[in-house]
N, C-alpha and C positions, 0 to 999 in steps of 0.2 A: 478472472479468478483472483483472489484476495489472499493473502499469506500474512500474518500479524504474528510472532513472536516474542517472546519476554524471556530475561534470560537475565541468573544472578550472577553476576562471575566474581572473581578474587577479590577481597578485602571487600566485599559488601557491594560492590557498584551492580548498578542496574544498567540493563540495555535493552533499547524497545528496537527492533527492525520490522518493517511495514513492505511488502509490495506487490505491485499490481500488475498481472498480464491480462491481454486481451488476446482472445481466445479465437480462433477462425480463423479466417480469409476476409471477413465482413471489417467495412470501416467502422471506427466507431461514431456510435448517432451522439448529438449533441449536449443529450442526458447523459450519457457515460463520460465524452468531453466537461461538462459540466462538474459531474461529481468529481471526477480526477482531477481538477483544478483545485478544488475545494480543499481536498485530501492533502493533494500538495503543499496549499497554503498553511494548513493548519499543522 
């Protein structure tokens, strides 16, 4: 599950918060490894 937020607070500033859970009991496969890395990086 992906959660992305944008939010204007006092005097103008902007604030982006982003996160990620993984969902189950299941490990995650190496495509889901992969993009979270990505996500991270960027």
């Amino acid at each position: 599950m992906a959660l992305d937020t944008d939010v204007v607070g006092r005097y103008g500033y902007f604030a982006d918060f982003s996160r990620t859970f993984l969902c189950g009991e299941r490990a995650p496969t190496d495509a889901q490894k992969r993009l979270y890395q990505l996500a991270y990086e960027s």
